[in-house]
C-alpha positions as CSV (number, residue, x, y, z in Angstrom):
1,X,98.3,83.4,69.7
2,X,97.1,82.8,73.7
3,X,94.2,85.6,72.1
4,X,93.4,83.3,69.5
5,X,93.8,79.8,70.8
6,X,91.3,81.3,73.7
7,X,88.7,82.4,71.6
8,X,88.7,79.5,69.2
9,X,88.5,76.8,72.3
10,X,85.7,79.2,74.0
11,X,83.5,78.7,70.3
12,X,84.5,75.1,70.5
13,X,83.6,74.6,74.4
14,X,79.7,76.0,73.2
15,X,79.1,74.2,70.1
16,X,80.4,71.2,72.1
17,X,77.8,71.7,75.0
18,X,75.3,72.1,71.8
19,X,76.2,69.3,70.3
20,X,75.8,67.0,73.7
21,X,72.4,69.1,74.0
22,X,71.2,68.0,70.8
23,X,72.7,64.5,70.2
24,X,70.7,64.0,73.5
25,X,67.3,65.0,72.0
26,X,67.7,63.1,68.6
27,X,69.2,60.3,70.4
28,X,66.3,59.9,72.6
29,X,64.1,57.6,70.7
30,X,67.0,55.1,70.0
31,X,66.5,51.9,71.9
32,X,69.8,49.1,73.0
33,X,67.8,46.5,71.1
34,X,67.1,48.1,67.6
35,X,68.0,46.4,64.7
36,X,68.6,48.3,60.8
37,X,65.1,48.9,59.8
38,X,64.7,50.6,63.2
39,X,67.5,53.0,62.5
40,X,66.9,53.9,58.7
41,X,63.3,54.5,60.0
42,X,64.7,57.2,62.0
43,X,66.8,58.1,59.9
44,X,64.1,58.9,57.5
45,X,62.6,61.2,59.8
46,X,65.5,63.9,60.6
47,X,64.0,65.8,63.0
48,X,64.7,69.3,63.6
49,X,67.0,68.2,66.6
50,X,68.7,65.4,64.3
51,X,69.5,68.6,61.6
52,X,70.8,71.1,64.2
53,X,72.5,68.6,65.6
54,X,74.6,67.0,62.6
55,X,74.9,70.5,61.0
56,X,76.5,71.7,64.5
57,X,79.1,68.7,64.7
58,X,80.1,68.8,60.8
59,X,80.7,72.6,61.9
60,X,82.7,71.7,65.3
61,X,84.8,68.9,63.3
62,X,86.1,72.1,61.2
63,X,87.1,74.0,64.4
64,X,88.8,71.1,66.4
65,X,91.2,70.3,63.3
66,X,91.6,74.7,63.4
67,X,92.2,74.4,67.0
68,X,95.0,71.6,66.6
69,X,96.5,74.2,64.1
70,X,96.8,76.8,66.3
71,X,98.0,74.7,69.3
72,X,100.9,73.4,66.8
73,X,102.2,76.9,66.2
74,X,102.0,77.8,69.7
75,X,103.9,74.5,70.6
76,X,106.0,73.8,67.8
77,X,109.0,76.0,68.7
78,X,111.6,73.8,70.6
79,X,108.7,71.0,70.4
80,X,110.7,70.1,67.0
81,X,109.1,66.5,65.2
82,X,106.8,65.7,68.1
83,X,104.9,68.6,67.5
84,X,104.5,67.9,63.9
85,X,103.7,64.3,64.0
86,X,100.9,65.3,65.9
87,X,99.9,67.5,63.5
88,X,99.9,65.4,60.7
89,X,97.4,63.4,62.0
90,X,94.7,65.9,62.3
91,X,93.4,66.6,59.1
92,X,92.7,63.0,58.7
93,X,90.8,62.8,61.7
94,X,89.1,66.3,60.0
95,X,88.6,64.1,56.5
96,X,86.9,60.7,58.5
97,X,84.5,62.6,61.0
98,X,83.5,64.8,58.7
99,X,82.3,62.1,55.9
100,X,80.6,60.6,58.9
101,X,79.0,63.5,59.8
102,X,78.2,65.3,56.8
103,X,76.6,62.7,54.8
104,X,73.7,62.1,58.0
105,X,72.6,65.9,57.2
106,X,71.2,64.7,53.4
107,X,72.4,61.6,52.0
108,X,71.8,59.5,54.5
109,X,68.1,60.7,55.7
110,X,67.0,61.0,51.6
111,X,68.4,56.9,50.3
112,X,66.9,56.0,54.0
113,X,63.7,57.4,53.0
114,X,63.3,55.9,49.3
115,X,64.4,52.8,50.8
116,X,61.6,52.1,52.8
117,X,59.1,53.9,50.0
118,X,60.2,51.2,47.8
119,X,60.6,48.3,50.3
120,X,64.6,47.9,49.6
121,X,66.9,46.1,51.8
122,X,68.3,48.6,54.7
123,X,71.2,46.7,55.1
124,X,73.3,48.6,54.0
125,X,71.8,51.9,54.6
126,X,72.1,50.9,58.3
127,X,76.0,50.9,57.7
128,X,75.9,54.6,57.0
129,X,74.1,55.5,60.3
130,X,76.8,57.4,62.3
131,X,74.5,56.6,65.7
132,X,74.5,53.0,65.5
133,X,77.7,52.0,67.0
134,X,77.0,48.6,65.1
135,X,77.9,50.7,61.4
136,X,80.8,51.3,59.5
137,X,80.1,55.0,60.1
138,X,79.7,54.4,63.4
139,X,83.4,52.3,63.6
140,X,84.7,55.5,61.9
141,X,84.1,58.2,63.9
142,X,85.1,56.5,66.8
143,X,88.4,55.2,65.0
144,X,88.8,58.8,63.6
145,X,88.4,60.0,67.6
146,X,91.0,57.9,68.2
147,X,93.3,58.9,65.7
148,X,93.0,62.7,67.1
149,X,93.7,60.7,70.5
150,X,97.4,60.5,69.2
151,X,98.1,64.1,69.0
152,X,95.7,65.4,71.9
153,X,98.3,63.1,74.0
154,X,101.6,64.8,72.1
155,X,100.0,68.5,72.1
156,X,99.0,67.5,76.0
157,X,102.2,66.7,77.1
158,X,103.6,69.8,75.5
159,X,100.8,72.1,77.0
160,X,101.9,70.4,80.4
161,X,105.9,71.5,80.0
162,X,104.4,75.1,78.6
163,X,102.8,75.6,82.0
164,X,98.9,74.8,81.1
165,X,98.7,72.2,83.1
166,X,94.8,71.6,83.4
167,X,94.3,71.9,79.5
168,X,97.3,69.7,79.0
169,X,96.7,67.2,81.5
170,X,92.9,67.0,80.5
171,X,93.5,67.2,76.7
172,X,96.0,64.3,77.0
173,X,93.0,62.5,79.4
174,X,91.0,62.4,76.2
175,X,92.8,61.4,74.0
176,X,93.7,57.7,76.2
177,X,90.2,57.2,76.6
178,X,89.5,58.0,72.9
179,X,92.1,55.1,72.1
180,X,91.1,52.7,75.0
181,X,87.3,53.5,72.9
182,X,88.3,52.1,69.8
183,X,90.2,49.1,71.7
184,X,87.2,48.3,73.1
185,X,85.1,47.8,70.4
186,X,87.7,45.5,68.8
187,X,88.2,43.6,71.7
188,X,84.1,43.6,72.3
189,X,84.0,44.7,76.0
190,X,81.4,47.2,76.4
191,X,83.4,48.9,79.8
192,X,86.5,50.1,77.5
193,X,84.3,50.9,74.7
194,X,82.8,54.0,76.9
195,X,86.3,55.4,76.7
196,X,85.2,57.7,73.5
197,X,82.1,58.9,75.0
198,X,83.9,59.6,78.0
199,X,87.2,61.1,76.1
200,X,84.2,63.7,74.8
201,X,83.3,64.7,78.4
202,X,86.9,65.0,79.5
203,X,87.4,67.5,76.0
204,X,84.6,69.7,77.3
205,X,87.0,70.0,80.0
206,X,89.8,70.8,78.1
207,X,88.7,73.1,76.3
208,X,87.0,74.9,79.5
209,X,91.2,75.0,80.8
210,X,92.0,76.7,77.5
211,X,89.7,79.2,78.1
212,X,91.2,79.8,81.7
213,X,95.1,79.3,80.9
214,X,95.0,81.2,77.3
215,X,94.2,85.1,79.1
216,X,96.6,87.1,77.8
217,X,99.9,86.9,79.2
218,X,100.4,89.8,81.6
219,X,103.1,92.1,80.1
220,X,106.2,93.2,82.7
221,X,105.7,95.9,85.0
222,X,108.7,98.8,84.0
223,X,111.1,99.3,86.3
């Protein structure tokens, strides 16, 4: 399992640095004071960066709920129902990010694009826009970040008693500031509302400790 847990986080640690790479690049153009018709506009235009981008972190979403999987079975003995309660949470962060994520690859760009051929309202094509924070997409995949914030803290305290105590420590960092995120959007203060972004940093992290603390265990020496 420390093979396998390794391996999985080292995918995860380079799709994440991908993802930053390219969210970057397609985010570029976006400007604090745009309103809808500024974002289905480009929307509309789904760049190549925009593409790899949303394909990548559809793809990553898959491997972080895999991840969680493996981490339960390497914690759950003599975790008992804290272990599980974390798990139970994670395919429905899996379920919300991915709809967020997913639908920006075709649906989104394609009714964004006949929308402004035929001179519809973009109201509520805006909503669907994962990158403005503004949408309903956007309030999802940062409520869905903090929902995985609940078991990154359980599986983080339990990596912290089994002796990984950089990928625990860090992975139950991330998953505060992915809750204080989503508490800072509902209480409207911009400072607290950096906590997801930040939470995403602090996973890159976390991931980069799993790597380290997950080399296989050295077997015994014989007497």
């Amino acid at each position: 399992m420390h093979r396998t847990i390794r391996i999985t986080a080292f995918i995860l640690l380079i799709q994440t640095i991908i993802w930053v790479i390219f969210m970057g690049i397609s985010s570029a153009p976006i400007e604090p004071d745009w309103l809808a018709l500024d974002y289905v506009t480009w929307a509309s235009e789904k760049g190549v960066a925009y593409l790899i981008n949303y394909v990548n972190v559809s793809l990553l979403t898959l491997l972080v709920v895999i991840l969680f999987t493996f981490l339960y079975s390497f914690l759950k003995e003599g975790a008992g129902p804290l272990a599980i309660s974390g798990l139970i949470l994670v395919p429905i962060y899996g379920i919300m990010n991915l709809v967020c994520y997913s639908i920006q690859i075709s649906v989104v760009p394609t009714m964004a694009e006949g929308a402004l051929i035929r001179g519809d309202s973009v109201q509520f094509i805006s909503q669907l826009i994962q990158a403005d924070p503004g949408s309903l997409a956007g309030y999802i995949n940062g409520l869905a970040y903090a929902v995985l914030g609940i078991p990154s803290i359980l599986f983080g305290m339990l990596l912290y008693r089994q002796s990984k105590r950089w990928s625990g420590a860090l992975l139950a960092v991330n998953g505060l500031l992915c809750i204080t995120g989503i508490t800072g959007y509902h209480l409207g203060n911009d400072l607290l509302s950096t906590g997801t972004m930040a939470g995403g940093i602090i996973f890159l992290l976390a991931l980069l400790g799993m790597v380290i603390e997950f080399r296989d265990p050295v077997a015994p020496k014989a007497p």
